[in-house]
Backbone and ligand atoms as CSV (ligand in chain L), in Angstrom:
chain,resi,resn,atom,element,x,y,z
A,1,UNK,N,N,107.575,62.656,56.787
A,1,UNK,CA,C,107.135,63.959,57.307
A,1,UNK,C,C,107.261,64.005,58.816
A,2,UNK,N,N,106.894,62.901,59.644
A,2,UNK,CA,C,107.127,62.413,60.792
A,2,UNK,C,C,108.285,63.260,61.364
A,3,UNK,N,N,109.133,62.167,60.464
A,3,UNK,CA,C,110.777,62.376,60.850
A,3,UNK,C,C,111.265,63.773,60.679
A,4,UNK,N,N,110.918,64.663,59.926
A,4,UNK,CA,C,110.940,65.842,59.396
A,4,UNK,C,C,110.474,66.913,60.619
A,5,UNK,N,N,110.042,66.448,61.087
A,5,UNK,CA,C,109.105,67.307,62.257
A,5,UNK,C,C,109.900,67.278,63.249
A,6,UNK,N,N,109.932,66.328,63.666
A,6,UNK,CA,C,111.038,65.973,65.187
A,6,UNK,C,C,112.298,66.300,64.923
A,7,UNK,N,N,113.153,66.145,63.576
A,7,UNK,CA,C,114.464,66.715,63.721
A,7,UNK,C,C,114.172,68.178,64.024
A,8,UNK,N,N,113.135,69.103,63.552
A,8,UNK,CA,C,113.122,70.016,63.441
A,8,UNK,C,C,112.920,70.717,65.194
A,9,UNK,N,N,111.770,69.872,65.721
A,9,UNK,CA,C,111.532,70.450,66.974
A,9,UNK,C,C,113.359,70.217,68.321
A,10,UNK,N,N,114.037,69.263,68.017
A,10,UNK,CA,C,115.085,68.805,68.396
A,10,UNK,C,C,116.142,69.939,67.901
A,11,UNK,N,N,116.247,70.750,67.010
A,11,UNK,CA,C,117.029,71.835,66.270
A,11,UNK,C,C,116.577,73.097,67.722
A,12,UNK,N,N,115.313,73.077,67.343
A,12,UNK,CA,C,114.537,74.246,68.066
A,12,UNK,C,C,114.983,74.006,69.815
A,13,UNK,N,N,115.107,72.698,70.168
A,13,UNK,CA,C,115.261,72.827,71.576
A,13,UNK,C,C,116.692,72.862,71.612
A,14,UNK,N,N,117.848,72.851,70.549
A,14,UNK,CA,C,119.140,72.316,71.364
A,14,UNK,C,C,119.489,74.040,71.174
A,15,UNK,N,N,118.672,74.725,69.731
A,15,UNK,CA,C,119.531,75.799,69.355
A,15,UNK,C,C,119.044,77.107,70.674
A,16,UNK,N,N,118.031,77.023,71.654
A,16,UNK,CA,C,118.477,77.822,72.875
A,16,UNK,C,C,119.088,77.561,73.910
A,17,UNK,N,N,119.921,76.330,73.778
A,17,UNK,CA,C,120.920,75.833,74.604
A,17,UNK,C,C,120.237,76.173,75.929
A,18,UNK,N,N,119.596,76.753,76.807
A,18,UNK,CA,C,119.288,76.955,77.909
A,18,UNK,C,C,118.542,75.295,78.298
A,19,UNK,N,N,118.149,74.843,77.286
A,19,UNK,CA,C,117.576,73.527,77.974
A,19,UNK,C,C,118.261,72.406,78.382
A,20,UNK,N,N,119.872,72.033,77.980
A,20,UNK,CA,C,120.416,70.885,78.264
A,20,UNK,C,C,120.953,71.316,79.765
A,21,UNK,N,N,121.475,72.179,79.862
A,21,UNK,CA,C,122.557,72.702,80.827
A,21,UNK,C,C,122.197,73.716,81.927
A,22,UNK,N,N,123.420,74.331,82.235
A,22,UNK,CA,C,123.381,75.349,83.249
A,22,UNK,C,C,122.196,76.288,82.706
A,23,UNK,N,N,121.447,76.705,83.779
A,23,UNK,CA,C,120.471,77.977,83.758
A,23,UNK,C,C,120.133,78.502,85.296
A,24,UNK,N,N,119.695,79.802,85.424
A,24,UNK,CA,C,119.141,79.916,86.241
A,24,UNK,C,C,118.067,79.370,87.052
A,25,UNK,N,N,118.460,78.707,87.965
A,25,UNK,CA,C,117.149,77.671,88.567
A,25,UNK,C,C,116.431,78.735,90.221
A,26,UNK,N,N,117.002,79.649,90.409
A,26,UNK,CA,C,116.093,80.068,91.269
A,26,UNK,C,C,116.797,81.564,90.934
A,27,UNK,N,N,115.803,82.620,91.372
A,27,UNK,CA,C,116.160,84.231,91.738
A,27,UNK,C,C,115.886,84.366,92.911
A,28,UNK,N,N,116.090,85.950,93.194
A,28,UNK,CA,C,115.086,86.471,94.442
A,28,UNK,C,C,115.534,87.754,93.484
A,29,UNK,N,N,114.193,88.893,93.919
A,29,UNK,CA,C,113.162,88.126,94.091
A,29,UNK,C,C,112.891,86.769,93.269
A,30,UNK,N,N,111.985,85.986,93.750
A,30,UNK,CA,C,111.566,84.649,92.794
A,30,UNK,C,C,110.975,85.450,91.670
A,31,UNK,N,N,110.841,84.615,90.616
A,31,UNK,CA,C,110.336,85.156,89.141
A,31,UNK,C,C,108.635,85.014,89.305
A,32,UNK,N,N,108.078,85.749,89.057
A,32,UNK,CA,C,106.431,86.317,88.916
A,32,UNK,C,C,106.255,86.340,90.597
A,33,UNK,N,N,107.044,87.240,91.282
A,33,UNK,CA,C,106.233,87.269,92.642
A,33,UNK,C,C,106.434,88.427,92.845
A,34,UNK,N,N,105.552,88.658,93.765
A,34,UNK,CA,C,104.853,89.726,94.096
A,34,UNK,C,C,105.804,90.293,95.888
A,35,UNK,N,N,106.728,92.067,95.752
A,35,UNK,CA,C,107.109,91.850,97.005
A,35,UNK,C,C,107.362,93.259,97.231
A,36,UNK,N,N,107.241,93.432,98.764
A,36,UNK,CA,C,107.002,94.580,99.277
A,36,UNK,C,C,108.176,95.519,98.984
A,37,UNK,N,N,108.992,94.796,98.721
A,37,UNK,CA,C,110.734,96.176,98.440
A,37,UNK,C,C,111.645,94.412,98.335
A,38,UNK,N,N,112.637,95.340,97.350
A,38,UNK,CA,C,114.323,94.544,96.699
A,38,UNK,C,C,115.751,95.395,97.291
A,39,UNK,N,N,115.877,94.519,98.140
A,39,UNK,CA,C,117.237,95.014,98.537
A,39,UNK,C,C,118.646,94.404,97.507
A,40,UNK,N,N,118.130,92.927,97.003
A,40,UNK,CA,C,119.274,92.297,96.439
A,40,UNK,C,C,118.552,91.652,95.007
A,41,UNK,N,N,119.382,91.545,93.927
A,41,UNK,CA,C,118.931,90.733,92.995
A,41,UNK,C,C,119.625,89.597,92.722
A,42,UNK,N,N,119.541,88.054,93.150
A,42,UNK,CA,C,119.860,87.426,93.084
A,42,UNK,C,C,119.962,86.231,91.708
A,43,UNK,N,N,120.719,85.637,91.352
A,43,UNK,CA,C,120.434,84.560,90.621
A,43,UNK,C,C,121.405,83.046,91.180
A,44,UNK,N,N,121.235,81.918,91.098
A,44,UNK,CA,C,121.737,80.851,91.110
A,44,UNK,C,C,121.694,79.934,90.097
A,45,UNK,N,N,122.751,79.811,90.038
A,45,UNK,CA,C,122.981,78.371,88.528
A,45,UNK,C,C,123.035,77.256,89.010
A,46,UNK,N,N,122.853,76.245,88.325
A,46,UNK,CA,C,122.747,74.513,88.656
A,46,UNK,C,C,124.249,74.766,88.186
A,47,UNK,N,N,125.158,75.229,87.289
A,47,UNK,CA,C,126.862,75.148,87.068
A,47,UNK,C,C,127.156,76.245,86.935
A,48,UNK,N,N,128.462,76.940,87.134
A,48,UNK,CA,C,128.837,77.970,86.978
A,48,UNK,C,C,128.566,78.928,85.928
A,49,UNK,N,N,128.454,80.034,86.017
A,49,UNK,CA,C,128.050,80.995,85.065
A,49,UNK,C,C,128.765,82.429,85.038
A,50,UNK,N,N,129.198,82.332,84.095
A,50,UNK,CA,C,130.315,83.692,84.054
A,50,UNK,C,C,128.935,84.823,83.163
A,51,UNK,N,N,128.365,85.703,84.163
A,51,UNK,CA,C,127.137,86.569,83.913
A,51,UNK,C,C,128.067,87.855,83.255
A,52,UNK,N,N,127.442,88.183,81.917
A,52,UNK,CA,C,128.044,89.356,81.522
A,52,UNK,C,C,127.683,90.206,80.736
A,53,UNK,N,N,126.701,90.340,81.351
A,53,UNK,CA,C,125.476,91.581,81.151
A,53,UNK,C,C,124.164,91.031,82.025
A,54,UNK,N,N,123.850,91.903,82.620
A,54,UNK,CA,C,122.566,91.925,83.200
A,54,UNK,C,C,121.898,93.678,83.219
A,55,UNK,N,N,120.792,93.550,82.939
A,55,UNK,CA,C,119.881,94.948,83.029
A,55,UNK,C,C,118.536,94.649,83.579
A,56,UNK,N,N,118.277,95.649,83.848
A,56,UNK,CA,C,116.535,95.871,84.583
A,56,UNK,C,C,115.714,96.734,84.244
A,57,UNK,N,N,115.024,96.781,84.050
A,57,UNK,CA,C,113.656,97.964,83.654
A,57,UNK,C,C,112.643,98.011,84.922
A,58,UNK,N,N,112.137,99.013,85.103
A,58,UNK,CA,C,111.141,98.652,86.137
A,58,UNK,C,C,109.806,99.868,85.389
A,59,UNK,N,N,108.788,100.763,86.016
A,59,UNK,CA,C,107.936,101.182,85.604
A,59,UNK,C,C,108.372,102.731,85.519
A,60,UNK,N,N,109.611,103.056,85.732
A,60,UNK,CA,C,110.243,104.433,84.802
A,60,UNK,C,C,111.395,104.132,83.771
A,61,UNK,N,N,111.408,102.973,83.461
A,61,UNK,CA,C,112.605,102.588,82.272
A,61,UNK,C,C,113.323,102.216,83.202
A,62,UNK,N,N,115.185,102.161,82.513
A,62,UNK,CA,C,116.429,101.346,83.452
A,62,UNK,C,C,116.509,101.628,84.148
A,63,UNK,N,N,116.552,100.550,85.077
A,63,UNK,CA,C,117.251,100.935,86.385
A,63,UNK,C,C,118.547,100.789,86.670
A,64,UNK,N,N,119.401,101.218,87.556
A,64,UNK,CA,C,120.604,100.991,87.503
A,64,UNK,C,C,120.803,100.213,88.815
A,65,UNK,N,N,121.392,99.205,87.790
A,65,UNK,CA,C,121.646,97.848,89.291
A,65,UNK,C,C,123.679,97.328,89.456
A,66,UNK,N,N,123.984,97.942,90.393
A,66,UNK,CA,C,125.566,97.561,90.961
A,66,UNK,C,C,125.956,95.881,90.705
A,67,UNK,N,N,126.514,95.666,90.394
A,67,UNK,CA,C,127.022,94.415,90.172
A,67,UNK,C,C,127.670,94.074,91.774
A,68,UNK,N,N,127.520,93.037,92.586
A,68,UNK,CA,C,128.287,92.541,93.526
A,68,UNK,C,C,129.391,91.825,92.923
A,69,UNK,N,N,128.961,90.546,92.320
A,69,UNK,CA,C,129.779,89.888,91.884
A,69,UNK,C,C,130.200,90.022,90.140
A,70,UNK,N,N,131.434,90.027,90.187
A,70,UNK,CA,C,132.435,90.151,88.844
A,70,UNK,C,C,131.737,89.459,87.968
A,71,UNK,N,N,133.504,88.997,87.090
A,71,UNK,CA,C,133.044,88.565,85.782
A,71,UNK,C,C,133.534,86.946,86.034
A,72,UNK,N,N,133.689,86.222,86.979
A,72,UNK,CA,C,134.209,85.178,87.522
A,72,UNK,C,C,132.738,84.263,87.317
A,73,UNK,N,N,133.088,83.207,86.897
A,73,UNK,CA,C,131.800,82.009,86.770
A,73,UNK,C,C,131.089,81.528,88.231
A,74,UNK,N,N,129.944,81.582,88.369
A,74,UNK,CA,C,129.512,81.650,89.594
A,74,UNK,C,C,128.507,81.114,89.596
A,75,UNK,N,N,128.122,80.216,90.769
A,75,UNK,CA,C,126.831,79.569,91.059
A,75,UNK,C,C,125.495,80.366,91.841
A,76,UNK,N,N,126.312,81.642,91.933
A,76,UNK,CA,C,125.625,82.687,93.225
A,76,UNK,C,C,126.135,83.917,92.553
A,77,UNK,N,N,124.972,84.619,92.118
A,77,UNK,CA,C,125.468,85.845,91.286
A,77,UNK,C,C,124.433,86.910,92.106
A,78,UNK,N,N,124.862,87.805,92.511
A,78,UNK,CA,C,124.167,89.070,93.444
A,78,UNK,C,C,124.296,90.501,92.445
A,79,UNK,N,N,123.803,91.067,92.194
A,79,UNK,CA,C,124.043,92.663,92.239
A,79,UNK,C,C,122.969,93.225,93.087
A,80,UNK,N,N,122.557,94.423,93.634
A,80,UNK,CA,C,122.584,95.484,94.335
A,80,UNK,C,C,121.708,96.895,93.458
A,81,UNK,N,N,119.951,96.644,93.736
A,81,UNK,CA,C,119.486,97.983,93.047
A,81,UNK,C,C,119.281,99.193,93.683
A,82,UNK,N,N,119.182,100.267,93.529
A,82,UNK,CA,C,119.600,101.247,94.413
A,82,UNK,C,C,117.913,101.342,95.085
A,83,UNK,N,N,118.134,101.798,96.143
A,83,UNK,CA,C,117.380,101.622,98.019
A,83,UNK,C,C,115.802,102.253,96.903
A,84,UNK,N,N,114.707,102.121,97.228
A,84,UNK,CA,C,113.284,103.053,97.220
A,84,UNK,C,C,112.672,102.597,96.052
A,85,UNK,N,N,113.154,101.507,95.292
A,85,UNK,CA,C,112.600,101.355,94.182
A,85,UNK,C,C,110.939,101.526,93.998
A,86,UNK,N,N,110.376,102.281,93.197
A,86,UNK,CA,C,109.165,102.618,93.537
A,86,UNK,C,C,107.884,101.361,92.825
A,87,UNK,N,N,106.378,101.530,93.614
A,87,UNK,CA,C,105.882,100.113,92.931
A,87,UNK,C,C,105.717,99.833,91.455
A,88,UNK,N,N,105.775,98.717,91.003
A,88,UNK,CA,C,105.612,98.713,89.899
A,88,UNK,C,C,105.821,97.010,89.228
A,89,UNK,N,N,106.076,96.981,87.894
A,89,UNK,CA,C,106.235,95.327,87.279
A,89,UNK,C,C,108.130,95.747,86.865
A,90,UNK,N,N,108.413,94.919,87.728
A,90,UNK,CA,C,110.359,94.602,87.016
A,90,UNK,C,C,110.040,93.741,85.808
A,91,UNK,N,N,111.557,93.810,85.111
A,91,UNK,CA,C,111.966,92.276,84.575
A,91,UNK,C,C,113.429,92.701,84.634
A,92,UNK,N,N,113.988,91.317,84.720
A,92,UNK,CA,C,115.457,91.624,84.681
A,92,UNK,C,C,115.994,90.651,83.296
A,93,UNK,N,N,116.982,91.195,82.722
A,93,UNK,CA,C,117.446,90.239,81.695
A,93,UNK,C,C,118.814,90.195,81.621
A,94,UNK,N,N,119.692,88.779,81.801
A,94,UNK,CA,C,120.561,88.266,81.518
A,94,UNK,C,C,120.963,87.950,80.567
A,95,UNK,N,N,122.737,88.045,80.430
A,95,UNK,CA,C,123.073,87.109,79.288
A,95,UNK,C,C,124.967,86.465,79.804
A,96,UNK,N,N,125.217,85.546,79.404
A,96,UNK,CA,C,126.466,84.132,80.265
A,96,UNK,C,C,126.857,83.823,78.766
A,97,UNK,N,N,127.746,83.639,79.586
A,97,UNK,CA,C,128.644,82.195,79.444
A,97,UNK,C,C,128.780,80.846,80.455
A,98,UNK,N,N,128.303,79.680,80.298
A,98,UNK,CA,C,127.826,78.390,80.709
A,98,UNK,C,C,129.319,78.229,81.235
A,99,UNK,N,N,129.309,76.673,81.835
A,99,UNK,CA,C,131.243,76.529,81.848
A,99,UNK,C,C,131.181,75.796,80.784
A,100,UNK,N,N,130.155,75.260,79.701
A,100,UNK,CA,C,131.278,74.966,78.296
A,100,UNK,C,C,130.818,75.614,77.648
A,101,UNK,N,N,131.329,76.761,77.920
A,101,UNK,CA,C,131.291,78.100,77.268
A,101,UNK,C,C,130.028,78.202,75.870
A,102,UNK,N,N,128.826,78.007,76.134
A,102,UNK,CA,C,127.661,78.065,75.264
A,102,UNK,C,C,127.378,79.892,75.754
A,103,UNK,N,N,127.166,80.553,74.725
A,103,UNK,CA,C,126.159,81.864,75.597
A,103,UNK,C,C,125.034,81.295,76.013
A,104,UNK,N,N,124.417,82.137,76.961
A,104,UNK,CA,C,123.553,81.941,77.713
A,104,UNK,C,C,122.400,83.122,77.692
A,105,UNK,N,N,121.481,83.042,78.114
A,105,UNK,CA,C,120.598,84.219,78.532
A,105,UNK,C,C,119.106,83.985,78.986
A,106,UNK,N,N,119.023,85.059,79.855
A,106,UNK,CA,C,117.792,84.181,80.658
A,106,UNK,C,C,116.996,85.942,81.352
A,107,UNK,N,N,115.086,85.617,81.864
A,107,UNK,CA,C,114.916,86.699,81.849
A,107,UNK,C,C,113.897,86.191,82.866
A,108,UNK,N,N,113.409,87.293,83.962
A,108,UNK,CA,C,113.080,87.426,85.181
A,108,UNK,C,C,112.130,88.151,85.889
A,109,UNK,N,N,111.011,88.352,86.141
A,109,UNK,CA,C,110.259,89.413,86.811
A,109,UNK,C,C,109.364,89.665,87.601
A,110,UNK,N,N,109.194,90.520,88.535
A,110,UNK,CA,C,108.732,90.377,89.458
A,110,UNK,C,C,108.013,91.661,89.923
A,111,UNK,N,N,106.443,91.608,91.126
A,111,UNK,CA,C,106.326,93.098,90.864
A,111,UNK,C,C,106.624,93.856,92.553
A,112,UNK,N,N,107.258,95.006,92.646
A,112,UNK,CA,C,106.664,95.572,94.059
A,112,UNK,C,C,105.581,96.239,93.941
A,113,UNK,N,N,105.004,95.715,95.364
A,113,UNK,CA,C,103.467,96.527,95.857
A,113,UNK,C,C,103.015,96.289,97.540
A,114,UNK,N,N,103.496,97.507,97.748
A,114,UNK,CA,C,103.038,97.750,99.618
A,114,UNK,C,C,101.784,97.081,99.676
L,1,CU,CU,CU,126.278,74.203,76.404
C-alpha cells in the first residue's frame, strides 16, 4: 500500500510537469504584491519559453494586454497593459512550451492600490 501511494504521488508531481523544469521563477509585478500602478507585465524563465497565450482579468473582467515579445522561446517575456489600470486584485494566466517542448502553464497575481 506503501508503494502504491508514492508511485501515485510521483504520477501527480511529474504529470504538471511545471515541477522538474523550466517555470516562471520571478514576475513583475511580483506574484501576491501589492502596487501602486503596472506599466509592464513581466515574466522570466530559469530556460527558454516559447509563451503562447497569456491573459489577464483584473476587477472589470479582461484586460487587454499587448504582447512585446513574440512567439520566440524566451527567458524574458514582457507584454504591455494599457496606461490607468484601475484599483483592484489582477491575475494573469499563462500557457508555453518549455525547450523540450512539455506544455507549460503558470498563473500570477497581484493587487493595485494608491
Ligand atoms: Cu519537460
Amino acid at each position: 500500500m506503501r508503494l502504491i501511494t508514492f508511485a501515485l504521488l510521483v504520477l501527480a508531481a511529474t504529470s504538471t510537469g511545471a515541477l522538474a523544469h523550466s517555470k516562471a521563477e520571478q514576475t513583475t509585478p511580483a506574484n501576491e504584491a501589492t502596487v501602486a500602478s503596472v506599466d509592464v507585465i513581466e515574466m522570466r524563465f530559469d530556460d527558454p519559453m516559447r509563451v503562447t497565450a497569456i491573459s489577464m482579468t483584473g476587477p472589470d473582467g479582461d484586460v487587454a494586454i499587448a504582447r512585446e515579445t513574440g512567439m520566440d522561446a524566451v527567458t524574458e517575456f514582457r507584454a504591455l497593459p494599457p496606461a490607468g489600470l484601475p484599483d483592484g486584485a489582477y491575475t494573469v494566466d499563462w500557457r508555453g512550451l518549455s525547450s523540450d517542448g512539455h506544455p507549460m502553464q503558470g498563473t500570477f497575481g497581484f493587487t493595485i492600490a494608491d
